[in-house]
N, C-alpha and C positions, 0 to 999 in steps of 0.2 A: 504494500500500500504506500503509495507517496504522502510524503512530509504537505503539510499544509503551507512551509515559507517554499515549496517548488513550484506551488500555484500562484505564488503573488510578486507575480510581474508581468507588464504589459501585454496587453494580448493585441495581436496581431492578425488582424484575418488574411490577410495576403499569406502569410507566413503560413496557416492554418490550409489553407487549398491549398497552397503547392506541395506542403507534405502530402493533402490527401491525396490529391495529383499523382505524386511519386509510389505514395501507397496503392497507390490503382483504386481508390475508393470513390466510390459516387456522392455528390453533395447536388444540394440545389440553394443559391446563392439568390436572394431576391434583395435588392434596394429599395428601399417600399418611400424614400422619399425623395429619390428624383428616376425620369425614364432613359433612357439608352444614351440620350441626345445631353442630359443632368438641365432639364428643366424640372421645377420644382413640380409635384403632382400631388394630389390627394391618396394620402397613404392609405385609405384602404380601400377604394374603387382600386388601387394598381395589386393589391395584394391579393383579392380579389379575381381581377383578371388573371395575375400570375399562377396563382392555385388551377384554375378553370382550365388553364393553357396545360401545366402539368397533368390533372388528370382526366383532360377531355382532349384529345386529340386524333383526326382522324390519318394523320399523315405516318405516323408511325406508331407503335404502340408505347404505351406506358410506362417509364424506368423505371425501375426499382432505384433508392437510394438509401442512406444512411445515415444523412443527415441534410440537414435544414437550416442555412442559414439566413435570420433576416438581421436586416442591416440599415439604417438612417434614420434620418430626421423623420417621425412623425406630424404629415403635416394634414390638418382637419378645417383647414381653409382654402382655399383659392388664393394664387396668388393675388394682389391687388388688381393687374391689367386685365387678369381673366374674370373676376369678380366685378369688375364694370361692365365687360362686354353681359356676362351672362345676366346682369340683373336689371341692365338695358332690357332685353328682351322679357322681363318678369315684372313690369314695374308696379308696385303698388301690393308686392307681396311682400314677406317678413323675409329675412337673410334666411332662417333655417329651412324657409319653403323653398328660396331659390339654391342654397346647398343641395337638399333635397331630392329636387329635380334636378341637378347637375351631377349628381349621383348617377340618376336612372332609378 
């Protein structure tokens, strides 16, 4: 069993895939607050999709994996610029309707 002062020191997730990498082990890495491009997004419509994509897809089947990484900033707003646009088109409703609806 490992000592407890072997666990306290920085943890690294780069460092953490590429062992599992080396190890040949399967992970699944999701960023739940920005998307591929690192614009900010609603961390959980993406996490969401992320999940859906893993176990609904028709293009090849299903991985197995071993682990599950999630990773960033939890964000439960809209950015400011996208929050104008969308609430343009909502006017006269409350912010949590037009969240809401921007959910889906």
């Amino acid at each position: 069993m490992s000592k407890p002062e072997d666990e306290l020191r920085p943890f690294s997730l780069e460092e953490v895939c590429a062992a599992d990498r080396t190890a040949k082990k399967s992970f699944i890495r999701i960023n739940i607050g920005h998307d591929s491009k690192g614009r900010a997004v609603l961390s959980l419509a993406r996490l969401q999709r992320k999940v859906e994509k893993c176990l609904t897809t028709n293009k090849k089947p299903v991985t197995t994996s071993t682990k599950l990484y999630i990773f960033g900033d939890w964000v439960t707003a809209v950015p400011e610029d996208g929050l104008s646009e969308v609430s343009q088109s909502h006017s006269g409703e409350s912010q949590d309707a037009v969240l809401m609806s921007f959910l889906g």
